[in-house]
N, C-alpha and C positions, 0 to 999 in steps of 0.2 A: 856425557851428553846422550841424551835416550835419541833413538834413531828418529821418529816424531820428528824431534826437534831438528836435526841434519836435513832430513826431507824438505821442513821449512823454509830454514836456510836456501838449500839449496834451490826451491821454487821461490825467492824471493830474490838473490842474485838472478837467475831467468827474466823476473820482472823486471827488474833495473836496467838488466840487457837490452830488452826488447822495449823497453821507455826511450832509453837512450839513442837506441839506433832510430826509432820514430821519430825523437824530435831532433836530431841529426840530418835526418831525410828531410823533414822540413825545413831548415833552416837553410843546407846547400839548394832544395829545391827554388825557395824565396830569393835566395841570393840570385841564383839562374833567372829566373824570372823579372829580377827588379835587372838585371844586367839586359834581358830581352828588349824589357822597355825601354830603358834608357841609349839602347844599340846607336852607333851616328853611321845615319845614312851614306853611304858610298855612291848616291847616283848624282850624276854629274847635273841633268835637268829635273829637280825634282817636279813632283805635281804635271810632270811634261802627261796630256792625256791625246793619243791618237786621232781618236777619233774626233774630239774637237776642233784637229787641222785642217786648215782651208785653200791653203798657196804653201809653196814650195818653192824658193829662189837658192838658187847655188850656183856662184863663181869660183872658176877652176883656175886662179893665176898662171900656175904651170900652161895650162893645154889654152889659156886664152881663148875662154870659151865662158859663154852662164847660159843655162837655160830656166825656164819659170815651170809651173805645174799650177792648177788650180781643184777643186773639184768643186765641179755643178751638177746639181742634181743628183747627188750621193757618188755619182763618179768620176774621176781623177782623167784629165783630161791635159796635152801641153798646149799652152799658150804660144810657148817658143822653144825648137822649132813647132812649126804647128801642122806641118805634116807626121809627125812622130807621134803614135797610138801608142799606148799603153793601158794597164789592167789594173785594177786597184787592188787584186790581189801584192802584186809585187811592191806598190806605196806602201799598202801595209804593213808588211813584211818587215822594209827600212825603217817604218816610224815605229815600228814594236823597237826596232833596233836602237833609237835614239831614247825610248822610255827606257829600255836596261843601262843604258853606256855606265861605265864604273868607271870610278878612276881610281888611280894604282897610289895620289900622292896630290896635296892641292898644297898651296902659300896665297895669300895676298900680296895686291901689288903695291907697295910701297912708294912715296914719295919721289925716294931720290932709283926708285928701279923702272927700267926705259921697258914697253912691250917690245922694243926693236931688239935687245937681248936674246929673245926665245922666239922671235920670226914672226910676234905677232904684229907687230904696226904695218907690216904689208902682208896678212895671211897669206897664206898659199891655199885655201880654201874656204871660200864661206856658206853658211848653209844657213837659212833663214825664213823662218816661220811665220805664219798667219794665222790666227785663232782668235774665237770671240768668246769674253769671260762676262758675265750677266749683262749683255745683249752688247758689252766695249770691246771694239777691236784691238789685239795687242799683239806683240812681237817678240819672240824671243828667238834664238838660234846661238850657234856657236862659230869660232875661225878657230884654223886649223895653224900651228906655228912650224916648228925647225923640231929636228928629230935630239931627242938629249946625249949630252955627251957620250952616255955609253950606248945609242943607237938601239936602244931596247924600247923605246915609249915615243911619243909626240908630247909635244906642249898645245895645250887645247887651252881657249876663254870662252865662256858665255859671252854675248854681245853685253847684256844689258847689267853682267856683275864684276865686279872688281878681279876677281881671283881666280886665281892660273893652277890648270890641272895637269898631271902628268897621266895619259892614258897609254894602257899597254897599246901593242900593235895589232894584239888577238882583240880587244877593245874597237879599234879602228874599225877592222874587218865588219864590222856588225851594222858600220853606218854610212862607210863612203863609197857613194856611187858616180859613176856618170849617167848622161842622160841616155846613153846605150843599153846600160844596163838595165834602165826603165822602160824601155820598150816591148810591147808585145813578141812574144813571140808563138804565137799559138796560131799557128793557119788559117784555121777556121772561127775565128773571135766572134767573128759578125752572125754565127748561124748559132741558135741553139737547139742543141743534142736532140730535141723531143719534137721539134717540128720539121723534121728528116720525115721523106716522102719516096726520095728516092737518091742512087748513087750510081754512076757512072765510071767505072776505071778504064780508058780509053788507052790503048797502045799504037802507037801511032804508024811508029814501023810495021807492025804485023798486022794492022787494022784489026787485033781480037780486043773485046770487049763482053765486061761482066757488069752486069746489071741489075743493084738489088732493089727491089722498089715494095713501096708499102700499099699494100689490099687486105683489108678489112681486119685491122689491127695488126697484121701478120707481114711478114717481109719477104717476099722470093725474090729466088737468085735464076738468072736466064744469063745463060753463055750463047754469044754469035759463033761461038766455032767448034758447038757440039748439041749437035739434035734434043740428043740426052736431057742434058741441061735444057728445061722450058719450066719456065715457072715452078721451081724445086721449091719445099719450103723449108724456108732454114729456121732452126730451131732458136727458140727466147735466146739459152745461153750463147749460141756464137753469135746472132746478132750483136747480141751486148760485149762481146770478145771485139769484134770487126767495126763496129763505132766506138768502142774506147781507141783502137787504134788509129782510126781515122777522125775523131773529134779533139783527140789530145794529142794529136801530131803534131809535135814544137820543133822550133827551127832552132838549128847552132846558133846563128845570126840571123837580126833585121838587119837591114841595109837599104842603100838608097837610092845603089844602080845598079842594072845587068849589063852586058854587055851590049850594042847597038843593036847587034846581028846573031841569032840563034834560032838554033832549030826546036820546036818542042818536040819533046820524045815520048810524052805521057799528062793523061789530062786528068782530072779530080774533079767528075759536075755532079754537084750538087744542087735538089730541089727542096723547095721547103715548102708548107701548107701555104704561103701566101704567094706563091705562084711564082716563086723568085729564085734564078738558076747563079749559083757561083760556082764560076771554076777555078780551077787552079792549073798552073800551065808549070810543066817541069821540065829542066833540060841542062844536061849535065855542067858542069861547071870545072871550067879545064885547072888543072892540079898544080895548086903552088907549091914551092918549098916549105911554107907554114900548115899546108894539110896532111895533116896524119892519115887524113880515111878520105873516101870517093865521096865526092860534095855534088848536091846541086841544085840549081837555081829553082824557087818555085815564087811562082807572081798570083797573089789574089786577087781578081779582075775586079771584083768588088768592091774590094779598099783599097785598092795601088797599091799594098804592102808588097816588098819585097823581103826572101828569106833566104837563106843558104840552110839545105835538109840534109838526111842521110834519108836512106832509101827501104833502112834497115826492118821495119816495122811494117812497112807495105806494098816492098815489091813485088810479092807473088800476086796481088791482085791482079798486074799488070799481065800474068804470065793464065796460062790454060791451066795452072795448079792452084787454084786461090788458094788462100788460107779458110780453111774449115769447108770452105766451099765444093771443090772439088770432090769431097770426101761424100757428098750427098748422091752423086753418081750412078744410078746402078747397073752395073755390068752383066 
């Protein structure tokens, strides 16, 4: 065989190879793809869309308790109790949680099979939905059953379909709350960041106070117990250091009462462009066996909120060293 001919060969097994493995790659890729489309969905509320929710009812068998939620005017608001504020950040957050739920294992329920087997003919949880689909009001939600024999999952039902799901616990995590946990907790809810004029951090016992207020787009800082300090200007980046701290100040806890009788030890007044002063009144909060760290009470005059704080974040304002404050000084 002349070499020609070898060469042929052997550039013609190359082609064969290189066909082969092409239409190989095709055929596993199609296969992949037709398996894509054909995938069955694992979520427990399909088509469930967030945003389209209206009311929020959840009964809590165990703690014998329900409360409602509504949103009007694009914000989430309680019905019952209806002193308890909340953020629609945090609804949201839950109702993302109720579009992912997965379940780990589903069956239908049969004839001769009781719901009272898997704890659902007396849920121990109901959560129940409002939503309007081409301008019809409709309802769907889920109840929550008895934990499965080997204690790794719940038994879950949609209200409004036959068939009984097994969700992990990590699954649970993502969507049960109470109405505690929907509560505000952000201090200052009622102000917003950009119409801040001025800020007062009052010490009560040492009567020293820092004072940062706004003149002509600019913010100074004036301390009552150093000459020095008289309308210092503090710079764009601490400003915006010193209101992330003081606008995003969240509480451990809302709560619903302080004590009868306390002293305040520190105050938080704030001013805003519409000529509107809220304080915040803070005053220690004496140390249970369930506190790990020094707690205390602070009361928003303007929305009766109550919170239990840490102090961690903005104590030095209270002190003759603020935070970044201080540093403007010059000696």
């Amino acid at each position: 065989m002349k070499k020609s001919d070898k060469q042929l060969i052997i550039l013609l097994i190359i082609f064969a190879i290189i066909l082969i493995s092409y239409f190989s790659y095709k055929g596993i890729k199609n296969l992949i793809d037709s398996k894509k489309q054909n995938k069955v969905s694992t979520l427990v509320l399909e088509n469930f869309k967030p945003d389209s929710i209206k009311s929020i009812y959840v009964e809590d068998a165990i703690a014998s308790n329900q409360f409602e939620l509504r949103k009007l005017n694009d914000k989430w608001e309680f019905v019952s109790p209806s002193s308890y504020k909340t953020d629609n950040s945090i609804i949201e957050s839950y109702l993302m949680g109720f579009a992912q739920l997965y379940f780990k294992d589903k069956f239908e329920v049969e004839s001769n099979v009781s719901l009272e087997d898997f704890g659902l003919a007396k849920p121990q949880k109901t959560f129940k939905f409002k939503y309007d689909e081409n301008g019809v009001e409709k309802e769907t939600g889920v109840i929550f059953g008895e934990r499965t024999p080997a204690r790794d999952g719940l038994y879950l039902k949609v209200i409004d379909k036959p068939t009984i799901y097994i969700i992990t616990l990590e699954a649970i995590q993502l969507i049960d709350f109470n109405a505690n946990q929907l509560r505000n907790k952000m201090i200052f809810s009622n102000i917003n960041k950009d119409d801040i004029v001025s800020i007062k951090f009052i010490n009560y016992e040492t009567k020293d106070e820092n004072l940062i207020e706004l003149e002509n787009q600019k913010f100074f800082w004036t301390a009552s117990y150093n000459d020095k300090a008289k309308k210092l200007l503090v710079p764009d980046e601490s400003i915006k250091s010193i209101l992330d701290r003081i606008f995003y100040l969240s509480a451990v806890d809302a709560i619903d009462k302080v004590p009868d009788k306390y002293k305040v030890e520190f105050e938080i007044s704030i001013t805003t462009k519409d000529g509107k002063t809220t304080k915040c009144l803070i005053f220690k909060k004496e140390k249970s066996p369930d506190d790990y760290q020094e707690l205390f009470y602070a009361i928003n005059d303007a929305t009766s909120e109550m919170f239990t704080i840490t102090m961690t974040t903005i104590k030095t304002f209270f002190t003759q060293k603020p935070y970044l404050l201080s540093d403007l000084i010059k000696e």
